[in-house]
C-alpha positions in Angstrom: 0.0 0.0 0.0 1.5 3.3 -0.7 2.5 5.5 2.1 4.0 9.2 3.1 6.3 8.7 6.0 6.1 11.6 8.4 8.9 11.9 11.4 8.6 8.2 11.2 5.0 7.3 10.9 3.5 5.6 7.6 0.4 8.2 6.4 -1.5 5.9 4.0 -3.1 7.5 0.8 -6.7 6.7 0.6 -9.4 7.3 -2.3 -12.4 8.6 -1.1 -16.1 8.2 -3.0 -19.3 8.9 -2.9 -21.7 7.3 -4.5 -25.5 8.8 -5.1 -28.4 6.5 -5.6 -32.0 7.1 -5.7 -34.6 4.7 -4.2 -35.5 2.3 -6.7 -34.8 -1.7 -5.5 -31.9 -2.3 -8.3 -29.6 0.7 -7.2 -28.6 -1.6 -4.3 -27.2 -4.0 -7.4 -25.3 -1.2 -8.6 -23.9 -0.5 -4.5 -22.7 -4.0 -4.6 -21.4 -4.1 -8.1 -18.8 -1.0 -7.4 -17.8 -2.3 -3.8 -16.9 -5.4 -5.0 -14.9 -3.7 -8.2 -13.0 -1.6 -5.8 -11.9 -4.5 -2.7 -10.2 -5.7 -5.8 -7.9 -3.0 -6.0 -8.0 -2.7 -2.1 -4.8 -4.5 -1.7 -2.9 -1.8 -3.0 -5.1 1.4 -2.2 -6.9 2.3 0.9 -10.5 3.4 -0.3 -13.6 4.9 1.6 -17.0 4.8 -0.1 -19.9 6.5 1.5 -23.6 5.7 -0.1 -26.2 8.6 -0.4 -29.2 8.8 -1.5 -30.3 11.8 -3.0 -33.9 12.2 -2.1 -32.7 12.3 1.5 -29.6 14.8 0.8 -31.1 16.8 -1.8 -28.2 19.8 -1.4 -25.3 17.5 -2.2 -26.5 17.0 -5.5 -27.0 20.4 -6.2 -23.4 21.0 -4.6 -21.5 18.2 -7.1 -23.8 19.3 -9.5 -25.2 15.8 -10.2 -27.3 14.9 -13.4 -28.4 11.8 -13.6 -28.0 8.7 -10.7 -26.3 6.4 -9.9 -23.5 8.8 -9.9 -19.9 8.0 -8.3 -18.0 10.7 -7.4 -14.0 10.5 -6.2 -13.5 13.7 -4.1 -9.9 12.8 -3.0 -7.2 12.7 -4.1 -8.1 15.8 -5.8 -9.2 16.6 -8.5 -12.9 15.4 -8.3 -14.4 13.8 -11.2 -17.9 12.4 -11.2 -18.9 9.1 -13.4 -22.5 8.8 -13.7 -25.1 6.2 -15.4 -24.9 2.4 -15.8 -21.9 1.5 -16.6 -19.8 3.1 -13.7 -17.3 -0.2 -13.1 -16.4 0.0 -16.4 -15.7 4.0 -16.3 -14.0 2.9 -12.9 -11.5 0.4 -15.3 -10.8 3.0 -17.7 -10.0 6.0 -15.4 -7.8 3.7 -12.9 -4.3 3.9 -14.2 -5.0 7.8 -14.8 -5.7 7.7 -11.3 -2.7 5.7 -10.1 -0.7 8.0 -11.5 -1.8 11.0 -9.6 -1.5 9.2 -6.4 1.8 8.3 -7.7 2.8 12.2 -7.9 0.8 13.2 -4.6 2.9 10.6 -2.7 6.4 12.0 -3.9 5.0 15.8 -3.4 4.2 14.3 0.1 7.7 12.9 0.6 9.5 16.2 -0.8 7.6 18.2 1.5 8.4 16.1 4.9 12.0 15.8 4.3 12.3 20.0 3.3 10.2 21.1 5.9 9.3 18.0 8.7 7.9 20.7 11.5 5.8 21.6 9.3 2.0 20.9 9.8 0.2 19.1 7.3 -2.3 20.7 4.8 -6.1 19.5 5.7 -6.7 16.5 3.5 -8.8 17.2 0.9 -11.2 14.8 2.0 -11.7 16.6 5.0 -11.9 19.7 3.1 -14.6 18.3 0.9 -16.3 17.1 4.5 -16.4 20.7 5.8 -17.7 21.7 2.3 -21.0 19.1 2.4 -21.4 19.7 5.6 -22.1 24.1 5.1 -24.2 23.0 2.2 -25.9 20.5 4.0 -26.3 23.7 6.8 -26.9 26.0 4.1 -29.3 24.0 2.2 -31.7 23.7 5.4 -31.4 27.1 5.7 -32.8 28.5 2.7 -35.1 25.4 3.0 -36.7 27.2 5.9 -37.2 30.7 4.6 -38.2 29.7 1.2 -41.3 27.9 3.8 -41.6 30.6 5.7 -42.1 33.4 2.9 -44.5 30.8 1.3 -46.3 30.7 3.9 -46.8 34.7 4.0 -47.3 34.8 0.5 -50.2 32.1 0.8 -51.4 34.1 3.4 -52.0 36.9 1.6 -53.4 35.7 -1.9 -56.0 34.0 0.6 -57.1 37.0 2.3 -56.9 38.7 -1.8 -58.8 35.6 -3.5 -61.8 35.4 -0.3 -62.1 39.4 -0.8 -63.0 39.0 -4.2 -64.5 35.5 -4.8 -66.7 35.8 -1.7 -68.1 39.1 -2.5 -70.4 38.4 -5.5 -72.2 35.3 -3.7 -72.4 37.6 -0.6 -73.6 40.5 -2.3 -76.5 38.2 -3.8 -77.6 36.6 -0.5 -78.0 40.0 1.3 -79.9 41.0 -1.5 -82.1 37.8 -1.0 -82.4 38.4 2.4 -83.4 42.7 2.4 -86.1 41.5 -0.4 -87.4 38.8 2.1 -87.1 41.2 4.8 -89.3 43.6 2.5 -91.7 41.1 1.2 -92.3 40.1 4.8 -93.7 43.4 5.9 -96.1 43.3 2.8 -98.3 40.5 3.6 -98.7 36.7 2.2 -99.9 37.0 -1.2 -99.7 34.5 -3.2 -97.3 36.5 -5.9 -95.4 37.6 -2.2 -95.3 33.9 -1.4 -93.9 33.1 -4.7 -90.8 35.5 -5.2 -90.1 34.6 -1.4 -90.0 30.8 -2.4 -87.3 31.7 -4.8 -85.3 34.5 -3.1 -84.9 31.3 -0.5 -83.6 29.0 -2.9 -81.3 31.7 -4.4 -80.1 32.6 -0.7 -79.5 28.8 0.0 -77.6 28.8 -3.1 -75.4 31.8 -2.5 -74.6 30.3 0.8 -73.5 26.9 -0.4 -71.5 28.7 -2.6 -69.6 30.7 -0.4 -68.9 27.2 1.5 -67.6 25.9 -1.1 -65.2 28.4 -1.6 -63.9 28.3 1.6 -63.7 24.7 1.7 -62.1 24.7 -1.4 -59.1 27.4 -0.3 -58.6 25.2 3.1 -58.2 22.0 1.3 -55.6 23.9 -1.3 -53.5 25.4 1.4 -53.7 21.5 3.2 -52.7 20.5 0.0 -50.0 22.6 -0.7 -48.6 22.8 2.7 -48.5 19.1 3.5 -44.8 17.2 3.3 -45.5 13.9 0.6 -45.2 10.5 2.1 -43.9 9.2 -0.9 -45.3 5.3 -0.9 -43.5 4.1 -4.0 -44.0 0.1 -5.4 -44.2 -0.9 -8.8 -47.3 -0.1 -10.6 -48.4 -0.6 -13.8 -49.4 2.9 -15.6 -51.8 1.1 -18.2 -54.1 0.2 -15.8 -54.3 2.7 -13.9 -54.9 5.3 -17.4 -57.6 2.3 -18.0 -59.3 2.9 -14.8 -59.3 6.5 -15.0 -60.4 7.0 -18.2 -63.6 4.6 -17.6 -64.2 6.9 -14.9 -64.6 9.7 -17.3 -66.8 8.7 -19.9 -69.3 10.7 -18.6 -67.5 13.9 -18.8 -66.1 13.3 -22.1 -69.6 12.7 -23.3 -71.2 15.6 -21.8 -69.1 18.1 -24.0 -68.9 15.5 -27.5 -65.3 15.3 -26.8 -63.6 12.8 -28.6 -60.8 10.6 -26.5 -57.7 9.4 -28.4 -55.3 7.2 -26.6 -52.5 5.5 -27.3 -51.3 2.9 -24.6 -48.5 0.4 -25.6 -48.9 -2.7 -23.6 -44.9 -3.7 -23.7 -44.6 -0.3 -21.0 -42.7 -1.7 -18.4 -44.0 -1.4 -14.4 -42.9 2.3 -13.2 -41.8 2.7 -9.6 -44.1 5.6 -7.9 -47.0 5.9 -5.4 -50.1 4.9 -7.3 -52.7 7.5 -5.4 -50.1 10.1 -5.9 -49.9 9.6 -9.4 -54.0 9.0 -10.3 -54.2 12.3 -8.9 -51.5 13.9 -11.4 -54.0 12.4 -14.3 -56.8 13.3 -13.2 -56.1 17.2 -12.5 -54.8 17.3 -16.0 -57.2 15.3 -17.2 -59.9 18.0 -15.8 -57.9 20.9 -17.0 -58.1 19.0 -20.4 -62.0 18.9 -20.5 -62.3 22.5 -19.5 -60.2 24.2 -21.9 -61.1 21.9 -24.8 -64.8 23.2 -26.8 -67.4 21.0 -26.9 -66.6 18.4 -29.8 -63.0 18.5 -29.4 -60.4 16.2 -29.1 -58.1 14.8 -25.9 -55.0 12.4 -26.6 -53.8 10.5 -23.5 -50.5 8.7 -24.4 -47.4 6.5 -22.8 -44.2 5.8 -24.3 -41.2 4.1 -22.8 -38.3 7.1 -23.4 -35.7 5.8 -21.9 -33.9 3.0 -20.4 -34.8 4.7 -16.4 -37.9 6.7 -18.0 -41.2 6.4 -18.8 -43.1 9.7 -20.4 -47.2 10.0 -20.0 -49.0 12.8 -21.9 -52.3 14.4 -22.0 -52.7 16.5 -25.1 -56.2 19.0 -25.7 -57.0 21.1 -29.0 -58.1 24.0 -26.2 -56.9 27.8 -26.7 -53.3 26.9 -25.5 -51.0 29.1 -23.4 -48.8 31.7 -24.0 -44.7 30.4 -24.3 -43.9 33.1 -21.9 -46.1 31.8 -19.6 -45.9 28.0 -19.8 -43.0 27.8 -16.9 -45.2 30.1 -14.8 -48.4 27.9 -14.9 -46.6 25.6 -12.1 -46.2 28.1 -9.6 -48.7 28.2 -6.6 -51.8 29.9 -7.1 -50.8 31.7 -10.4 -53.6 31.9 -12.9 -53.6 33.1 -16.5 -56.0 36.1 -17.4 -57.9 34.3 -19.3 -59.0 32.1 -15.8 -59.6 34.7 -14.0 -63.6 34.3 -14.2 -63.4 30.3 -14.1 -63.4 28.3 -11.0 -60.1 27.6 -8.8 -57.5 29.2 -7.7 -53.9 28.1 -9.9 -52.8 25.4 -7.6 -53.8 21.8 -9.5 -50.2 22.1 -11.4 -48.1 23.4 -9.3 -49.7 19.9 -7.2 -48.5 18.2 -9.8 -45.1 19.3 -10.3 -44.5 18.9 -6.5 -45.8 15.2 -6.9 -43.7 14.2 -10.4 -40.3 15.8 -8.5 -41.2 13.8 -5.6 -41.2 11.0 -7.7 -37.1 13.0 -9.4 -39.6 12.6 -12.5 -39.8 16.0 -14.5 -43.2 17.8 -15.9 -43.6 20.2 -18.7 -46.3 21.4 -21.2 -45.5 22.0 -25.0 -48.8 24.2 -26.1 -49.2 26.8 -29.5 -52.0 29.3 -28.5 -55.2 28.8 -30.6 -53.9 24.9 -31.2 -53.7 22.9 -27.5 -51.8 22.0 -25.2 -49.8 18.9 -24.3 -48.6 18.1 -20.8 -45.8 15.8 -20.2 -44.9 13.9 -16.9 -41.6 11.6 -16.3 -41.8 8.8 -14.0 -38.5 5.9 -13.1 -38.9 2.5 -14.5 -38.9 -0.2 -12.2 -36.5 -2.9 -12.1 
């Protein structure tokens, strides 16, 4: 094993990884697979490797900058270099005699250095630099994890005390108008044209009521919603019967407006690793947002194709008014709503649900539309294996 002697003590010279898996059952094969390659080449190098999945250190793959998982990344001896995707052990094989070399050179700059200056303390490692470096980020990361929350929170706050002003004041204005007229008609006596009109100022008061309760419900249920931290119950599922289910469910609604359903469901899709109530709920609030914005007699594609080897992509397509390119990255915030919205029921919150659910899932989401020509929203979700 190669060593630094220092005033008489051997200072081996260890490699040091990390590797970054997600959740899914076969990144355990791949664990196995790059512990066994490297206690073949233990003999002659000391190594460390630390496992980490990402979903519960989120900041250190924004710190190494990761793209894609597994990912195996050799912070010492410097410099760092990152090997990603599913063929790491051979990478590993390529990059090793690179790597012996600069060990090689490290442990003669390590020698030269103890034998011109031996009182000398030694640099920190840079193991223990890049341990000092995770561990602010980690710091860091919780940190802006918190404010982000609590300025949500204010900001929720607030376009719930905007939206109740104004949704709640039309209903309201209604019922007290139903309710003066009652008072009114009460004082003039129990005709039967009297009787009558106070029958249906009753009804319409009744019905202004409900109203507002609905809205209030509805706000309270979004800010559950939208507050909440996912339990993420992921097992393999299989999409086509779930689509299946869904779309029987919603015959009804396509028949109601003569919309015609188009979909296109390959049954070689293999099982997708996810949380199977999470995900129904992804397809069915684009599936509503599909109905709405399509005009009666139009047309609604609901397709899944295997992408990749790790992916597979579901889309829901509509020939409705489309949105605006410059606003198609804004539609997933909370509680933004086009102008166009603005008289239609809810409050901007179904997609930015769903974009919270498909990351939980480190799928992606995005919508391709053309104003005046539809709309086409796209979801990722990991294959199992």
């Amino acid at each position: 094993m190669p060593t630094a002697s220092r005033q008489g003590n051997s200072v081996p010279l260890s490699l040091q990884f990390l590797l970054f898996i997600d959740e899914r059952p076969y990144s355990q094969e791949y664990v196995k697979e790059i512990q066994n390659y490297l206690k073949t080449i233990e003999k002659h190098y000391d190594f460390e490797l630390q496992v980490i999945e990402i979903g519960k250190q989120p900041q250190l793959v924004e710190h190494f900058r990761l793209v894609a998982t597994p990912s195996l990344v050799k912070v010492a001896p410097e410099p760092k270099q990152t090997l990603a995707g599913s063929n790491i052990v051979n990478q590993l094989k390529k990059w090793w005699p690179r790597w012996e070399e600069a060990i090689a050179e490290q442990l003669l700059q390590q020698v030269h250095l103890e034998e011109v200056a031996p009182s000398c303390p030694r640099e920190l490692s840079s193991v223990g630099y890049s341990g000092e470096i995770m561990k602010m980020a980690d710091e860091i990361f919780h940190l802006k994890q918190e404010q982000e929350a609590l300025l949500e929170q204010l900001k929720f706050k607030d376009q719930v005390l905007a939206m109740l002003a104004h949704d709640l004041r039309s209903p309201l204005t209604a019922a007290s108008i139903a309710v003066d007229t009652l008072e009114i008609l009460q004082s003039q006596g129990n005709t039967e044209k009297n009787l009558k009109l106070r029958d249906q100022l009753f009804q319409q008061s009744r019905k202004q009521f409900r109203v507002m309760n609905r809205l209030i419900t509805d706000i309270l249920q979004a800010s559950k919603n939208m507050n909440a931290q996912f339990v993420v119950n992921s097992s393999p599922m299989c999409l086509q019967s779930l689509c299946y289910e869904i779309l029987e469910l919603y015959q009804e609604k396509f028949r109601k407006k003569s919309l015609a359903l188009i979909d296109d469901i390959p049954q070689d899709v293999p099982f997708v690793f996810a949380d199977e109530e999470l995900i129904r709920q992804v397809i069915v609030n684009l599936l509503d947002n599909a109905i709405k914005y399509t005009p009666d007699g139009g047309k609604i594609t609901l397709s899944i194709l295997h992408r990749t080897t790790q992916k597979v992509q579901v889309s829901i397509a509509d020939n409705g008014p489309g949105i605006p390119e410059t606003k198609q990255e804004s539609i997933f915030e909370g509680h933004f709503r086009l102008q166009r919205d603005q008289e239609k029921d809810g409050y901007g919150l179904g997609l930015s649900l769903c974009r919270k659910i498909i990351r939980a899932h480190y799928g992606q989401i995005w919508v391709n539309s053309v104003p005046e020509q539809g709309s086409c929203f796209l979801f990722t979700l990991p294959v199992h294996r």
